[in-house]
N, C-alpha and C positions, 0 to 999 in steps of 0.2 A: 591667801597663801601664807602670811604670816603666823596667822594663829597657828593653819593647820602643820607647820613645821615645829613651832612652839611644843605642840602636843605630840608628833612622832619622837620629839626627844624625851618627852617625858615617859610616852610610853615603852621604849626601847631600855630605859635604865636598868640595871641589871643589880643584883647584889648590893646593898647600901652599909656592911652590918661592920665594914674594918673600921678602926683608930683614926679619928677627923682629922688629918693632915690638910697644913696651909697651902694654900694651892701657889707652886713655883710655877715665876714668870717665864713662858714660853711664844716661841716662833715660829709660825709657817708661811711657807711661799708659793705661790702658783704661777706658773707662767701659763699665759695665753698666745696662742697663735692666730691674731687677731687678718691675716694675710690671705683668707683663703674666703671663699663665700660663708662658712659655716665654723665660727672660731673653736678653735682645739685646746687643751689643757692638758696639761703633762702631768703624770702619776705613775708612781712607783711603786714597786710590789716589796715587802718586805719578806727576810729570810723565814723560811718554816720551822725554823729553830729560836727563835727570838721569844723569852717569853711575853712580852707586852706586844699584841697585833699581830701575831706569826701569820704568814701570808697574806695579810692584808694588801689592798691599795692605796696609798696616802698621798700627803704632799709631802715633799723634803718638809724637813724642820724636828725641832728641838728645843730644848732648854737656854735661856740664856745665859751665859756665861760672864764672870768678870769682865773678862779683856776686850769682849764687846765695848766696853765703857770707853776701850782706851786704843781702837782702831782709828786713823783717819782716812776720811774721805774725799773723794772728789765731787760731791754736789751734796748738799745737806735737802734734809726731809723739803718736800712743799710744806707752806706756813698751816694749809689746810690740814692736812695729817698729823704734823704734830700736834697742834690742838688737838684734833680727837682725839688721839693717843694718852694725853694728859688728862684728858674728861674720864671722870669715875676711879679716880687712883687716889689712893689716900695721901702719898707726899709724891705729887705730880714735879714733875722736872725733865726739861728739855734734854739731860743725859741722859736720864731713864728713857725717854721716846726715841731716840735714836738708839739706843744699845737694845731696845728690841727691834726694831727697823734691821739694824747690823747682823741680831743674831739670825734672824731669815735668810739670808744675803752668805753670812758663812755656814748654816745648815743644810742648804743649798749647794754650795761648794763641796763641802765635805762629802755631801749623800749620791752627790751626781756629777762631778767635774765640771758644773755650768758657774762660768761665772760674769758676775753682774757690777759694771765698773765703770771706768771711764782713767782717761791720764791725767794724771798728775805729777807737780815735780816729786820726787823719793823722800818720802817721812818714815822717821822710825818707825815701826811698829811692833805687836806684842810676837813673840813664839810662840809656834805652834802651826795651827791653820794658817791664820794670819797672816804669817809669813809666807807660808805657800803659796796664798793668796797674790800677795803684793809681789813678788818673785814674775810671776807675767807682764809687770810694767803697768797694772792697772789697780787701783781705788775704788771701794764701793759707792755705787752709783744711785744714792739712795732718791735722790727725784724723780728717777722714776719709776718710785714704788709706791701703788695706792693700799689703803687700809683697808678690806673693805666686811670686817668682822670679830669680832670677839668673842669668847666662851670658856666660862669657868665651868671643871669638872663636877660632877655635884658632891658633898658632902660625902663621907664615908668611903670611897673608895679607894683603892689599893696604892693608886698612883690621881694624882691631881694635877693639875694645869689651869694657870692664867693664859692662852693659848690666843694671841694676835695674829689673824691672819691675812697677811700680805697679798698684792698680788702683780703683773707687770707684765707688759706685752714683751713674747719673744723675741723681738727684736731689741730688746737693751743687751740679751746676752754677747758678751765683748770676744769671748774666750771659752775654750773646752778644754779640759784635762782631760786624757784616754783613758780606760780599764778602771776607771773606778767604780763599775757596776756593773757586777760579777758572780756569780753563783754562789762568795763565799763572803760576799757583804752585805752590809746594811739593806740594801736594796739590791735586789736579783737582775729586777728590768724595770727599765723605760718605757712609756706607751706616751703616744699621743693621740687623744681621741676628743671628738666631738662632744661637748658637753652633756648632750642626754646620753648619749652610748656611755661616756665613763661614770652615771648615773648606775648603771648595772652593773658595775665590778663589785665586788664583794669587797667594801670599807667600810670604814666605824659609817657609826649614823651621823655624828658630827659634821662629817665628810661631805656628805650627801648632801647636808641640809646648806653648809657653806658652799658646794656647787649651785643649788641653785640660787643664793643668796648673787654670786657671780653671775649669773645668766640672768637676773632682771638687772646688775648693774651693766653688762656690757649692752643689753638692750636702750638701758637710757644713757648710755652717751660715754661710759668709764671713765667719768670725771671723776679728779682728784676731792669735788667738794661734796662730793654723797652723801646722805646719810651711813653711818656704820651700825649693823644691827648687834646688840649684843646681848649673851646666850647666855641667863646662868639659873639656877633652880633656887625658888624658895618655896618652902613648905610643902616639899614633895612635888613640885610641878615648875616644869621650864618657865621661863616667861623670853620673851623678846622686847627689848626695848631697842631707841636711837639715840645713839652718842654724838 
């Protein structure tokens, strides 16, 4: 299975010929609905107006931001993910693995009103989301979130991504915010579906290939100490390694 997703990414790549841009560190999240005989995964459609992805299926997530650096939390990374997280990065540091850990957690929030926490006593925090955030009485609940993949966009493309992707059973969600996904935002709808069934939405190939990286890890066990498979292209062709 490995190779052969290896090579659907390579052969899926589209257009190589824009301005090499450094690929910005990026976060996504999945939640699983691990509750039922047959675990489900949450995905969202984005607006048909958007030019990057217009109607696609994705997982919440984004760019990481500053302020990520300077959110506190109510439970810090397991030791096992943050290592990985630090493996393969040129100036590796415990801020940097949790402020991408963080930015999933509030891309998440922003994209879908879910939010992922726990209580703590009241610490400053930055404006913005953030705030919005901690405003519920709750802290990101970063332990229980597993890593369970990476993938750099390949060379030449329009837009580029270091792209960490999380992921964490529906039951850590603490809180919902209402209307935040609406016919005139980010994301249109919500779906919760079986993992082979949301194999058949129409999403990047990325997408695809990180659900089933998800479906052999919830098969062996969705331990936090996995290997993490990660995605990036040399010399015209994906490769997959383990971090």
């Amino acid at each position: 299975m490995t190779t052969d997703l290896a090579r659907r990414l390579t052969e899926t790549q589209r257009d190589q010929t824009f301005p090499n841009l450094r690929p910005r560190d990026a976060a996504t999240l999945i939640l699983v609905d691990r509750s039922g005989p047959t675990p489900k995964v949450l995905l969202g459609k984005r607006h048909s107006g958007h030019k990057f992805m217009p109607g696609k299926f994705v997982f919440p997530g984004g760019r990481a931001e500053p302020d990520d650096r300077r959110m506190p939390v109510a439970t810090p990374l397991k030791q096992e993910v943050e290592a990985a997280l630090m493996r393969r990065v040129k100036r590796p540091s415990a801020v940097k693995a949790r402020a991408l850990a963080l930015a999933a957690i509030r891309e998440t929030f922003e994209e879908t009103g879910l939010l992922l926490g726990a209580k703590r006593d009241a610490a400053s925090t930055p404006p913005g989301p953030w705030s919005e955030f901690a405003k519920a009485g709750f802290y990101p609940d970063l332990g229980s979130l597993h890593f369970i993949a990476r993938a750099i966009t390949p060379p030449r493309r329009p837009r580029r991504f270091d792209t960490r992707f999380f992921s964490v059973d529906a039951s850590a969600v603490a809180h919902r915010v209402e209307n935040v996904v609406h016919a005139e935002a980010e994301l249109v709808e919500l779906v919760w579906l079986p993992i082979a069934e949301a194999r058949t939405l129409d999403m990047p190939t990325i997408t695809g290939v990180v659900l089933q990286e998800l479906e052999a890890r919830v098969t062996a066990g969705f331990g936090h100490d996995l290997p993490v498979p990660f995605y990036q292209m040399r010399q015209k062709k994906f490769f997959r390694e383990l971090l």
